[in-house]
OpenMM code with the backbone's topology and positions (N, CA, C; nanometers):
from openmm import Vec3, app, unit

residues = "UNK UNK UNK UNK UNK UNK UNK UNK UNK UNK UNK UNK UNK UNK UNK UNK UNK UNK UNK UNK UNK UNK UNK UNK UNK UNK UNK UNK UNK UNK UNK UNK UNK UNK UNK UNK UNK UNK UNK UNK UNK UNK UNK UNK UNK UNK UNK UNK UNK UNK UNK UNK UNK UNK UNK UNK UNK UNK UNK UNK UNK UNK UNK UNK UNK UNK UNK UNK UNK UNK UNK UNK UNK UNK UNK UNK UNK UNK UNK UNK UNK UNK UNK UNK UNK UNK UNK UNK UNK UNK UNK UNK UNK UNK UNK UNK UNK UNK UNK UNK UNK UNK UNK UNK UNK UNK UNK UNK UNK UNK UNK UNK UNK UNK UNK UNK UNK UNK UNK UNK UNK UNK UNK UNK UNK UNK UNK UNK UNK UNK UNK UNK UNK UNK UNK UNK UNK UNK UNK UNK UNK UNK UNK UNK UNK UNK UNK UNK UNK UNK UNK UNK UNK UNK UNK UNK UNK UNK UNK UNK UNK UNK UNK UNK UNK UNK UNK".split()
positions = [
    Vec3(1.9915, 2.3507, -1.8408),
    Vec3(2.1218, 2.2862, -1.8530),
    Vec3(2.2113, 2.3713, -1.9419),
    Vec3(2.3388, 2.3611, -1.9172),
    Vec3(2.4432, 2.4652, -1.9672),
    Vec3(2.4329, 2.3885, -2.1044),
    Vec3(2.4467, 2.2385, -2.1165),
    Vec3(2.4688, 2.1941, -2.2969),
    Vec3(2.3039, 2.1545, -2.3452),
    Vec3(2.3032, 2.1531, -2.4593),
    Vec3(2.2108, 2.1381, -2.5222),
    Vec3(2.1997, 1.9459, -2.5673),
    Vec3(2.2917, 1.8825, -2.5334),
    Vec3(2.3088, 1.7524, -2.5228),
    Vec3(2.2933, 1.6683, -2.4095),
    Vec3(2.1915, 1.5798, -2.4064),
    Vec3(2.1965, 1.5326, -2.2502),
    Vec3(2.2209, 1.3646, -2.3013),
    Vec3(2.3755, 1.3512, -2.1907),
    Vec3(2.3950, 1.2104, -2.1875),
    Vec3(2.2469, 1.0930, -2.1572),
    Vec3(2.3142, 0.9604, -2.2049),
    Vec3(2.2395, 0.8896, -2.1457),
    Vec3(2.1798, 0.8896, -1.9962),
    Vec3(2.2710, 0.9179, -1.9239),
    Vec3(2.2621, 0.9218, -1.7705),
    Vec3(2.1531, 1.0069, -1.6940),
    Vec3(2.1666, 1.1496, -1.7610),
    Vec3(2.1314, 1.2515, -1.7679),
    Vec3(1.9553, 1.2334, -1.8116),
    Vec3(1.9310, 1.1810, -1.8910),
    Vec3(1.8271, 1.1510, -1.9929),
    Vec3(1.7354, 0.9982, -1.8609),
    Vec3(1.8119, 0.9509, -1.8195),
    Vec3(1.7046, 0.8811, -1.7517),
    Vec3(1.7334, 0.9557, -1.6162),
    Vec3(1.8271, 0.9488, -1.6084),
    Vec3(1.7744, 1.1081, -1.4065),
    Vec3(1.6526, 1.1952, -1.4796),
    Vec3(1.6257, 1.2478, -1.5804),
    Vec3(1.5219, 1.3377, -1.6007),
    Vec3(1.4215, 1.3049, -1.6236),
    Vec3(1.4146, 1.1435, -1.6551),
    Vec3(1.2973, 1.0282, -1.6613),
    Vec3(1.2504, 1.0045, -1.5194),
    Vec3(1.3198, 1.0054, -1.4088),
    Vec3(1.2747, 0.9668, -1.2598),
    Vec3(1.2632, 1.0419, -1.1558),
    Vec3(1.2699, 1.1672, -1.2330),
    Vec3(1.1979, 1.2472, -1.1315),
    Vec3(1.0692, 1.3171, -1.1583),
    Vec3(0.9689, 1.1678, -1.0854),
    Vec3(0.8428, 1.1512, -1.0453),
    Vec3(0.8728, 1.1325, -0.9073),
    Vec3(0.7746, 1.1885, -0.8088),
    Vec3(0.7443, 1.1765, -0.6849),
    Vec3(0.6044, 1.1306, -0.6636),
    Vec3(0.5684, 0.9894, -0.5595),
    Vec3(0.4321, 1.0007, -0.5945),
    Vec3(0.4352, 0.9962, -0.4253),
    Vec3(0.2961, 0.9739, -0.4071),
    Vec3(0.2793, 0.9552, -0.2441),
    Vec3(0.1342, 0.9244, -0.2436),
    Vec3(0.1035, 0.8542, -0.1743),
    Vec3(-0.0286, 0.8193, -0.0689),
    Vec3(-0.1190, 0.8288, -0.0177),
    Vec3(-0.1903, 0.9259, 0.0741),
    Vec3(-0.2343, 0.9876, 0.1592),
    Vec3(-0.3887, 0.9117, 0.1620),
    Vec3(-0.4076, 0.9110, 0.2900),
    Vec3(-0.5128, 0.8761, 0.3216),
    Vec3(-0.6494, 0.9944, 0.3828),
    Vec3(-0.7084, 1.0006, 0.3631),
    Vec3(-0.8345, 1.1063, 0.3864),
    Vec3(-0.8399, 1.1374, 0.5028),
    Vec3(-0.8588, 1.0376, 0.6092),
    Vec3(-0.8964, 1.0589, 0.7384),
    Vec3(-0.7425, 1.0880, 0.8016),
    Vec3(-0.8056, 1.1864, 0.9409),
    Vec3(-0.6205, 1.2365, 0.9752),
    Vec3(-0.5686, 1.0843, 1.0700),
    Vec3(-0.6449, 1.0434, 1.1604),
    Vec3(-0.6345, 0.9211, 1.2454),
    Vec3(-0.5717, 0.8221, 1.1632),
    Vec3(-0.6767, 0.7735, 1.0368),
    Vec3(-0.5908, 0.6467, 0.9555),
    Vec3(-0.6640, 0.5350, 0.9931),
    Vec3(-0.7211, 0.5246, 1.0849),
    Vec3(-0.7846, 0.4593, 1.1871),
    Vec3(-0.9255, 0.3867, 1.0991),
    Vec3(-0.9275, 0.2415, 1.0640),
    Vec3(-1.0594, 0.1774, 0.9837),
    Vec3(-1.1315, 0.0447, 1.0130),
    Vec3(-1.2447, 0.0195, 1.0211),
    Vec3(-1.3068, -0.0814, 1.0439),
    Vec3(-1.3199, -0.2024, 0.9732),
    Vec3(-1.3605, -0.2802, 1.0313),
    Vec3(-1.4208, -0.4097, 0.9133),
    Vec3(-1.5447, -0.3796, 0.8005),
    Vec3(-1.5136, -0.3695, 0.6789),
    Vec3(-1.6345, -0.3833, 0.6060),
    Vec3(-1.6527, -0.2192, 0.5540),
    Vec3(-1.5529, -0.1535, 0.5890),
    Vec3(-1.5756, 0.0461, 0.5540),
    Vec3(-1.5261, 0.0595, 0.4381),
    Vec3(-1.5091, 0.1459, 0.3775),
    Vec3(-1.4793, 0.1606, 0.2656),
    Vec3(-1.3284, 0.2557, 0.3158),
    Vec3(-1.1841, 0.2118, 0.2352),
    Vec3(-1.0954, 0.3073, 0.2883),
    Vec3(-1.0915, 0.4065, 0.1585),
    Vec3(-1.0514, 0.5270, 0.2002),
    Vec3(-1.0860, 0.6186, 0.0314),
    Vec3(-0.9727, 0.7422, 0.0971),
    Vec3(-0.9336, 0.8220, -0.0056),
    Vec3(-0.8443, 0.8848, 0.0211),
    Vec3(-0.7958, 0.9529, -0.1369),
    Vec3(-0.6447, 0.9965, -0.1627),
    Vec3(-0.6114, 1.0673, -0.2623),
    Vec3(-0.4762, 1.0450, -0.2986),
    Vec3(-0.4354, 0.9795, -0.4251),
    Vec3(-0.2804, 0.9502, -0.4411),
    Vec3(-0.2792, 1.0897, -0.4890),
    Vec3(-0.1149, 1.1163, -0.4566),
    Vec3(-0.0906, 1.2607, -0.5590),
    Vec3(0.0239, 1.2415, -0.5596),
    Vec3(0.0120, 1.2603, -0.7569),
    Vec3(0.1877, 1.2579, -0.7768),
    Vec3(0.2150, 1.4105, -0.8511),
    Vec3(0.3405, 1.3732, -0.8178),
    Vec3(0.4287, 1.5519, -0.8488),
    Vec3(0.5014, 1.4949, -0.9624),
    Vec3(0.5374, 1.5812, -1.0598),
    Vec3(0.6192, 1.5510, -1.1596),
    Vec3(0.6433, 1.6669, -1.2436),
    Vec3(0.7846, 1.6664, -1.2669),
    Vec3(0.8745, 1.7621, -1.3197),
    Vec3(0.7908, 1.8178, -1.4925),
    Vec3(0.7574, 1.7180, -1.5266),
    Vec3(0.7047, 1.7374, -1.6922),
    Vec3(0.6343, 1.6412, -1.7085),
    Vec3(0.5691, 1.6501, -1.8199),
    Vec3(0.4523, 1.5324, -1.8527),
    Vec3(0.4966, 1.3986, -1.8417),
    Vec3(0.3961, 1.3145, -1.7815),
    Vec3(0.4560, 1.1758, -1.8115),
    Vec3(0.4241, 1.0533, -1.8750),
    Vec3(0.4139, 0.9989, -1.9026),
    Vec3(0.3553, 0.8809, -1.9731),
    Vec3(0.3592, 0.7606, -1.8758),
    Vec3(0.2345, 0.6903, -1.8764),
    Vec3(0.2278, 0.5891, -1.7950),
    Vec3(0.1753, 0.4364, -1.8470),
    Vec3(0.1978, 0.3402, -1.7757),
    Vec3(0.0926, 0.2459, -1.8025),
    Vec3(-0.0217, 0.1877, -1.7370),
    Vec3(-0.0776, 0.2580, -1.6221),
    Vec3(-0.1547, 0.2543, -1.5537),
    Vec3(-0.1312, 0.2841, -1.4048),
    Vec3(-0.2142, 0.3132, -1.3195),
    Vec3(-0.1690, 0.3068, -1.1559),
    Vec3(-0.2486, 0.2059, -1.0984),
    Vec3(-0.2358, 0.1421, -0.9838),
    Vec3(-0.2981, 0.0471, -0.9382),
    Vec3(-0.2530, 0.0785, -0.7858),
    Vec3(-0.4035, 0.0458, -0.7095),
    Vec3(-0.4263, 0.0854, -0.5789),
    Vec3(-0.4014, -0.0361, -0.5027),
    Vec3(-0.3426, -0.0858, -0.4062),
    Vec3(-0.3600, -0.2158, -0.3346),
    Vec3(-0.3685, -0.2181, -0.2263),
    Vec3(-0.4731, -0.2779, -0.1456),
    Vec3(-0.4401, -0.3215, 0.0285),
    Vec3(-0.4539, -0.4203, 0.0773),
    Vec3(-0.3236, -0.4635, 0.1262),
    Vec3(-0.2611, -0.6109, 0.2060),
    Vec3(-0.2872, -0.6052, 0.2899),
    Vec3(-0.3039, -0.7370, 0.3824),
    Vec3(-0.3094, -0.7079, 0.5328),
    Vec3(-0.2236, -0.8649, 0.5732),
    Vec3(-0.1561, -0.8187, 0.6106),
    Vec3(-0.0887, -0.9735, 0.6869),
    Vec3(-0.0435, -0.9714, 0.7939),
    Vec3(-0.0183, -1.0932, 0.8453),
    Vec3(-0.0234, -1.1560, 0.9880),
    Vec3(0.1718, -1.2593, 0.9651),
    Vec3(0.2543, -1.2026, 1.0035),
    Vec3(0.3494, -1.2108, 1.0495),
    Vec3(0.4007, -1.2491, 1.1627),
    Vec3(0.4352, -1.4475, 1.1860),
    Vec3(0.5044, -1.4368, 1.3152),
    Vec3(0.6403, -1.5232, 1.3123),
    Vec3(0.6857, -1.4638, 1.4267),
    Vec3(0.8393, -1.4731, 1.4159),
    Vec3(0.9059, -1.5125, 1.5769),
    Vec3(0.9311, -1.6445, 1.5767),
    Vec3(1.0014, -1.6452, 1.7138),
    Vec3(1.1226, -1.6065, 1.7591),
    Vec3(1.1550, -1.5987, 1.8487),
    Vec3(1.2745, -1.5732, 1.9089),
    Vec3(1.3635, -1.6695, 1.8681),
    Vec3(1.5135, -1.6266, 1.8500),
    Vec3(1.6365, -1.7342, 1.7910),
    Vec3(1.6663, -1.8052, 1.9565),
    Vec3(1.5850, -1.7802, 2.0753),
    Vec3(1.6618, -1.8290, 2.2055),
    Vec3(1.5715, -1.9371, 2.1783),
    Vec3(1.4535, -1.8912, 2.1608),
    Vec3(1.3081, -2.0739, 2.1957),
    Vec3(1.3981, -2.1684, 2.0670),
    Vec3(1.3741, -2.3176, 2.1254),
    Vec3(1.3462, -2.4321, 2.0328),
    Vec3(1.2923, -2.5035, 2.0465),
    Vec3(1.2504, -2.6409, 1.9965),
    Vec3(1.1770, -2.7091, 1.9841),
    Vec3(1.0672, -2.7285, 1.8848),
    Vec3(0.9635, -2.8578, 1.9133),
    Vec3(0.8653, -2.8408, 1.7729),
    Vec3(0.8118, -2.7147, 1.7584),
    Vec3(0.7265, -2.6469, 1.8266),
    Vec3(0.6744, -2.5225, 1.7786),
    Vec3(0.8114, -2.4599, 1.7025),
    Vec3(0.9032, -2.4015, 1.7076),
    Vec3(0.9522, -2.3373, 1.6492),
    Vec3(1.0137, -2.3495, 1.5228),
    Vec3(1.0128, -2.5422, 1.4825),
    Vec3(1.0215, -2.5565, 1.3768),
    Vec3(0.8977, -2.5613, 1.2574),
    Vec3(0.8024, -2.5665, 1.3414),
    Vec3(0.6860, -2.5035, 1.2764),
    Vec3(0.6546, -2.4174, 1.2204),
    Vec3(0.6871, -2.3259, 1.2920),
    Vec3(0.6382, -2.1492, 1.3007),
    Vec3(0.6912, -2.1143, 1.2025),
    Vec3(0.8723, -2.1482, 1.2313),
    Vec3(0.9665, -2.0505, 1.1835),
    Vec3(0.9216, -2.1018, 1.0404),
    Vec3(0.9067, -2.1815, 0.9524),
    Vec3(0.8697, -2.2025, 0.8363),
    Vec3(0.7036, -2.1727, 0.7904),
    Vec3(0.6838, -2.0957, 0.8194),
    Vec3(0.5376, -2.0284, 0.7940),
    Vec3(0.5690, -1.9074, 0.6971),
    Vec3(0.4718, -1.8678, 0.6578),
    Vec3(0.4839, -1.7868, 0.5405),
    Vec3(0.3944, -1.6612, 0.6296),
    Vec3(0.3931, -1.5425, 0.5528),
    Vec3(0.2782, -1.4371, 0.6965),
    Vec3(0.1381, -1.5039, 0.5815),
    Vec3(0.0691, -1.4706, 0.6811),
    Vec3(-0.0617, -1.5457, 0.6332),
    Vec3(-0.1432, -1.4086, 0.5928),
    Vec3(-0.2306, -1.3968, 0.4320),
    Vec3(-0.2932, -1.3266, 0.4015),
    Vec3(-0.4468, -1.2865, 0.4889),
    Vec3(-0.4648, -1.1729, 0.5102),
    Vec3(-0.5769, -1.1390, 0.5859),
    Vec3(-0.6866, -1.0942, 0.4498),
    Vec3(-0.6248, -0.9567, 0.4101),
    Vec3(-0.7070, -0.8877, 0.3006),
    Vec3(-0.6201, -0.8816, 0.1889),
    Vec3(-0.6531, -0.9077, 0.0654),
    Vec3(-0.5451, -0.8755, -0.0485),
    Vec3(-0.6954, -0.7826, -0.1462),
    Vec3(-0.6623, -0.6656, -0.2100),
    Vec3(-0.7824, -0.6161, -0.2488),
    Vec3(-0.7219, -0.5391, -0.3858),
    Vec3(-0.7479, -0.5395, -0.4990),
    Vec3(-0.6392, -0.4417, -0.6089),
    Vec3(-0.7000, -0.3682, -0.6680),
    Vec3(-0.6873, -0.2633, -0.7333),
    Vec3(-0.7837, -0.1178, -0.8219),
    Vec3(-0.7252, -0.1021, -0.9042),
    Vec3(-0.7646, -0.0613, -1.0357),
    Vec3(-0.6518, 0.0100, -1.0972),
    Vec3(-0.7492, 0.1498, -1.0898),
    Vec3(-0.6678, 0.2616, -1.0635),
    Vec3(-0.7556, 0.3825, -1.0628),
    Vec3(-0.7422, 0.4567, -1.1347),
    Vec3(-0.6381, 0.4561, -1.2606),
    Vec3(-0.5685, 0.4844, -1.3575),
    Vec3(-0.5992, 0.4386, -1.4378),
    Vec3(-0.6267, 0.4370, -1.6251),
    Vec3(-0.5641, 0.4080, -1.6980),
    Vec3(-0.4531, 0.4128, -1.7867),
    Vec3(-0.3757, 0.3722, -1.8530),
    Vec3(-0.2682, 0.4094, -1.9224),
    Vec3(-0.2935, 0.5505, -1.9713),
    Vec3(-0.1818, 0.6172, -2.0123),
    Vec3(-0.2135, 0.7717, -2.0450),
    Vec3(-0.0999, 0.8601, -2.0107),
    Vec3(-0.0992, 1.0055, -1.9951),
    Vec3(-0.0367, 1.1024, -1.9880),
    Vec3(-0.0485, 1.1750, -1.8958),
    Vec3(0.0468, 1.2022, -1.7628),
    Vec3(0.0142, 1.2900, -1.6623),
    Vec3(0.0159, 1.4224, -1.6993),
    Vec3(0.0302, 1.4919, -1.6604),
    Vec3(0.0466, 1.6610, -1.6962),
    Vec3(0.1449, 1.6672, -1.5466),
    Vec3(0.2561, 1.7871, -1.6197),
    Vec3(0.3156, 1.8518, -1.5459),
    Vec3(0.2962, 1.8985, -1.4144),
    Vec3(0.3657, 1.8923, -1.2979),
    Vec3(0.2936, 1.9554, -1.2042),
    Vec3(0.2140, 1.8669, -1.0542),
    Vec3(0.1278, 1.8860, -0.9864),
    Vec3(0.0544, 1.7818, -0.9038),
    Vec3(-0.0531, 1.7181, -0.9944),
    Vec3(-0.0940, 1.6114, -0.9887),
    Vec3(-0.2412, 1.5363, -0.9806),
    Vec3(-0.2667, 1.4427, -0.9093),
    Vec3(-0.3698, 1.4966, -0.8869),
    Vec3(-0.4492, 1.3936, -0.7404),
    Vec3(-0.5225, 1.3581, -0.8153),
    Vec3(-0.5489, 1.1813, -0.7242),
    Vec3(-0.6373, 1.0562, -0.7926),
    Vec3(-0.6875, 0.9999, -0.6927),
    Vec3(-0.8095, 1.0664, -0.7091),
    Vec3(-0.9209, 1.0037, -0.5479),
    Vec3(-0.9489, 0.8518, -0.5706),
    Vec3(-0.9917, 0.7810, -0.4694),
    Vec3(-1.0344, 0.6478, -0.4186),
    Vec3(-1.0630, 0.6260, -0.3155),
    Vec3(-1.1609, 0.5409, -0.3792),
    Vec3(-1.2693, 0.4245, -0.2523),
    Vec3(-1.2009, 0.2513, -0.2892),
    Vec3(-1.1730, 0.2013, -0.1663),
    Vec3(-1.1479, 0.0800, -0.1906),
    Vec3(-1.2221, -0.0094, -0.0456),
    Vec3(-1.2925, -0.1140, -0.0869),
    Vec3(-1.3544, -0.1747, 0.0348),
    Vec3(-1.2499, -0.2973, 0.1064),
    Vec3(-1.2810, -0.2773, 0.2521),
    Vec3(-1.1930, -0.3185, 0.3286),
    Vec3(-1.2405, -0.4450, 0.4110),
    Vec3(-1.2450, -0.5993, 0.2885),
    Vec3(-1.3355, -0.6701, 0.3411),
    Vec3(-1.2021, -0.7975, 0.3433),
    Vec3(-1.2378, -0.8911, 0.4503),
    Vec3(-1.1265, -1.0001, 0.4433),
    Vec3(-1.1626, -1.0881, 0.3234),
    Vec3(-1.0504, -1.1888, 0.3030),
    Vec3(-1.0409, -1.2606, 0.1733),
    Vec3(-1.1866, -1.3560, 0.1749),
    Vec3(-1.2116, -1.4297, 0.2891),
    Vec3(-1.2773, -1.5095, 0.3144),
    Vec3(-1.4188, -1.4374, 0.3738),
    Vec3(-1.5402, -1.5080, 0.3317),
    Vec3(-1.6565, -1.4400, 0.3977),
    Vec3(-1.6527, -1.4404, 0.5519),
    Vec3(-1.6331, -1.5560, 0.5968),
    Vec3(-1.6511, -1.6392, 0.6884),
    Vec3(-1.5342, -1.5475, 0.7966),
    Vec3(-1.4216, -1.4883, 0.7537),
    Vec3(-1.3444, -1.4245, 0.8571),
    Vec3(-1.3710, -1.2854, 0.8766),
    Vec3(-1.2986, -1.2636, 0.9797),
    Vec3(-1.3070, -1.1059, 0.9847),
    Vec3(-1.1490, -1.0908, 1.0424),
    Vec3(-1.1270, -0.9264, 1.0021),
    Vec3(-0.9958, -0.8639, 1.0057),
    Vec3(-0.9614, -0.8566, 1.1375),
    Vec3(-0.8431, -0.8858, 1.1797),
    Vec3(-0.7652, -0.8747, 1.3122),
    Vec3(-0.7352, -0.6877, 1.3020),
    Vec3(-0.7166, -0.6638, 1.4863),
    Vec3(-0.6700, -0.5257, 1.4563),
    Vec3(-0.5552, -0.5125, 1.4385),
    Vec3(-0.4712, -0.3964, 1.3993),
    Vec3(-0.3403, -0.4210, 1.3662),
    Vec3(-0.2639, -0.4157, 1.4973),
    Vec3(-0.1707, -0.4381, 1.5211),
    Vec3(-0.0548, -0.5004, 1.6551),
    Vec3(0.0816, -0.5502, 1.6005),
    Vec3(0.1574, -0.4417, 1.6606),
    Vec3(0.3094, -0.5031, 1.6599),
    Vec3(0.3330, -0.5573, 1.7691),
    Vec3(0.4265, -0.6806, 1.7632),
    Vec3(0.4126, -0.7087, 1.8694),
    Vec3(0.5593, -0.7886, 1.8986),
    Vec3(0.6326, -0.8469, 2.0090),
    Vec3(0.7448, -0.8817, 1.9465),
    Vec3(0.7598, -1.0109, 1.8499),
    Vec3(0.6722, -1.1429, 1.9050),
    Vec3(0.6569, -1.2445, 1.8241),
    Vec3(0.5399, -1.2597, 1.6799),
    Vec3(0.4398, -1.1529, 1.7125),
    Vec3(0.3054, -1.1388, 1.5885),
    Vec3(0.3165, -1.0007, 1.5560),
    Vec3(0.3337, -0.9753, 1.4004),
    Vec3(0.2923, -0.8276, 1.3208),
    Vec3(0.1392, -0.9033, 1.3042),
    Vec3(0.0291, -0.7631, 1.3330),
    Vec3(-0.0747, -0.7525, 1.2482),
    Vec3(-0.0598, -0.6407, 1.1351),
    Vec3(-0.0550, -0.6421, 1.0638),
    Vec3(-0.0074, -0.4916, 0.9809),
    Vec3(-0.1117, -0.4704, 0.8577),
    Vec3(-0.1189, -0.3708, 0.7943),
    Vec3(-0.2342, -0.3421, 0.6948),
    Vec3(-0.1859, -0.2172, 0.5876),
    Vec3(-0.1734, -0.2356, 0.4973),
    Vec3(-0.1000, -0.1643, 0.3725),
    Vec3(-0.1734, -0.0860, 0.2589),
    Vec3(-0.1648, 0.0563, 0.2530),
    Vec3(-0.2217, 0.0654, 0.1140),
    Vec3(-0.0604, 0.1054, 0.0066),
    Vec3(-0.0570, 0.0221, -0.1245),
    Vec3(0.0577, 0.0221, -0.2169),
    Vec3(-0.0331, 0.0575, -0.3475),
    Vec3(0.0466, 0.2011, -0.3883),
    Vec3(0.0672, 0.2107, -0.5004),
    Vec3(0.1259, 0.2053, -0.6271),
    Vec3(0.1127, 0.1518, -0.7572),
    Vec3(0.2355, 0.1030, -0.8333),
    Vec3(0.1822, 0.1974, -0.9423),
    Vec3(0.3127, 0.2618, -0.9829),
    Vec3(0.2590, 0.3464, -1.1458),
    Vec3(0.3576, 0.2977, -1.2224),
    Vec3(0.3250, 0.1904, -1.2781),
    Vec3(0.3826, 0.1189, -1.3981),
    Vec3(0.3888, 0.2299, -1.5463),
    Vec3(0.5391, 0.1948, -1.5477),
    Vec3(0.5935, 0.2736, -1.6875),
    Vec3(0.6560, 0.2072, -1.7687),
    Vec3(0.6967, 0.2432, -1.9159),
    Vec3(0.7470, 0.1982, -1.9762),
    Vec3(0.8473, 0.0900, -1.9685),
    Vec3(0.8878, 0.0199, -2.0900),
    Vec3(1.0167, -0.0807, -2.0393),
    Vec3(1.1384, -0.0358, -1.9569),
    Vec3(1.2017, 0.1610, -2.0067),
    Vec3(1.2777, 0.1801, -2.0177),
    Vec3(1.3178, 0.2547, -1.8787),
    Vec3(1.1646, 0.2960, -1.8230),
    Vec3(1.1545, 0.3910, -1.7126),
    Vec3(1.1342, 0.2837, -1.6013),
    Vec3(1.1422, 0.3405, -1.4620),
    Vec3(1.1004, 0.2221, -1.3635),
    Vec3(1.0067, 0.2741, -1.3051),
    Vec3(0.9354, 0.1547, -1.2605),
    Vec3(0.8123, 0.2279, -1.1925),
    Vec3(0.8306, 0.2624, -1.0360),
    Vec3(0.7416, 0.3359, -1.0418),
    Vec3(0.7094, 0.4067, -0.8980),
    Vec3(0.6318, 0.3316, -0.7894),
    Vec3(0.6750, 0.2899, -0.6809),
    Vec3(0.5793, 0.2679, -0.5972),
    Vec3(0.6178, 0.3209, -0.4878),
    Vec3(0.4818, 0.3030, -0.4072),
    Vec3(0.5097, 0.3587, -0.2487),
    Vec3(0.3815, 0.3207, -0.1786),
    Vec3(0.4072, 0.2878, -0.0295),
    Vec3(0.3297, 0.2394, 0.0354),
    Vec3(0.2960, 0.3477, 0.1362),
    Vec3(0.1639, 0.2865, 0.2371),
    Vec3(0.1311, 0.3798, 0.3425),
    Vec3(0.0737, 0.3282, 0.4499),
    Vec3(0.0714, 0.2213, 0.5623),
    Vec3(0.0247, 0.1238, 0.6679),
    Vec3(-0.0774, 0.2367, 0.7182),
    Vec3(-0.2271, 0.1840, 0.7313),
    Vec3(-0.3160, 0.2059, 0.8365),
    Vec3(-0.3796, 0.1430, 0.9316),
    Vec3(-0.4445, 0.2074, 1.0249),
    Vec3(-0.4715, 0.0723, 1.1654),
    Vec3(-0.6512, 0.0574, 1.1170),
    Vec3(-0.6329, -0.0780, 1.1690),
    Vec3(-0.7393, -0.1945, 1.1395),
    Vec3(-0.8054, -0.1614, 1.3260),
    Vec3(-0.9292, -0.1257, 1.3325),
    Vec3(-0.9442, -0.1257, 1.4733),
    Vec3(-1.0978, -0.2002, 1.5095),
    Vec3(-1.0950, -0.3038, 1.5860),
    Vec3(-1.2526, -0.3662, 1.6516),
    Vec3(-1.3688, -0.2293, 1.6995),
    Vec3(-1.5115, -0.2066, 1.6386),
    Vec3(-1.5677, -0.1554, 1.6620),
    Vec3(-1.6370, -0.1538, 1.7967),
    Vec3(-1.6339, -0.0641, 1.8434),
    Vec3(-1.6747, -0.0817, 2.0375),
    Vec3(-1.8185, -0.0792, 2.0085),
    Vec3(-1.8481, -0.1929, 2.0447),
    Vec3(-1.9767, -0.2562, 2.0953),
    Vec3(-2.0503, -0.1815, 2.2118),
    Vec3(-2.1060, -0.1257, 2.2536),
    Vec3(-2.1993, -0.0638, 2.3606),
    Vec3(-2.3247, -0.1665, 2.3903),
    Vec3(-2.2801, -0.1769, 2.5558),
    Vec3(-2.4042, -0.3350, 2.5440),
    Vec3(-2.5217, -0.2568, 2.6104),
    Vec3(-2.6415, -0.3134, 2.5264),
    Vec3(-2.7893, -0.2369, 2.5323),
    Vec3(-2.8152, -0.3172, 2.7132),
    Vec3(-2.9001, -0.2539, 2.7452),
    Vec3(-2.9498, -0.2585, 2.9041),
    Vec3(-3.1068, -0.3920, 2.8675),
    Vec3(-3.0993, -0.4573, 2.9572),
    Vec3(-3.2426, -0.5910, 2.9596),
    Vec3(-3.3185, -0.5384, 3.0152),
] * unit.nanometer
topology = app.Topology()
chain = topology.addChain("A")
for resn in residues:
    res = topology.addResidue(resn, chain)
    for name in ("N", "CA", "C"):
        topology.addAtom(name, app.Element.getBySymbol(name[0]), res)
């Protein structure tokens, strides 16, 4: 910088530039019921940073939405539904601390089991009236003064093909 004084303004633009991102291991993305999903956050950052932890998350919800043409009871039903939780799963893979300048990657395993024993995961499907959808979110919580970082990354949920044995 040409001055040796950096405004307020100035002073938090140089606070937020952190870049983080996602990435998942496998190139497909592509995961089963009951696998473990694992992969590598990596964040970039201009200069050291200070954090208050990172935390890994994967949602899975079920989203439906009718058309504004249908009415009737079903649709006063529906339309007041909330998306219904499939998997909610949280990590912290981080503890509070100090990044270093530069890239760091932060490997993880997180298991990919529904909330309930008793269910199992739908595959994912957009569709026009039902989202199946499935999320991994990362949050790197910072100070009061800084904001935190998050960012997400959707992978597909897929039924394992059964091969039927011969009698």
């Amino acid at each position: 910088m040409a001055s040796k004084h950096m405004t307020g303004e100035d002073k938090a633009r140089a606070l937020t530039k952190i870049e983080q991102g996602v990435s998942v291991i496998r190139v497909a993305a592509e995961f089963h019921d009951s696998e473990t999903v694992s992969g590598v956050v990596v964040v970039d950052s201009r200069s050291d940073t200070r954090h208050d932890g990172i935390t890994l998350t994967i949602d899975g919800l079920v989203n439906i939405q009718l058309s504004p043409r249908s009415a009737g009871l079903l649709e006063s039903i529906v339309s007041s539904s909330k998306p219904i939780p499939l998997v909610s799963h949280s990590a912290e893979i981080a503890k509070s601390g100090k990044l270093p300048a530069g890239q760091t990657e932060i490997p993880f395993e997180l298991p990919l089991v529904p909330r309930s024993a008793s269910k199992t995961l739908y595959e994912t499907y957009h569709g026009i009236y039902i989202t199946v959808h499935y999320c991994l979110r990362c949050d790197l919580k910072r100070s009061l003064l800084a904001k935190d970082v998050n960012k997400s990354q959707e992978f597909i949920v897929e039924y394992k093909v059964c091969t039927p044995t011969p009698l």
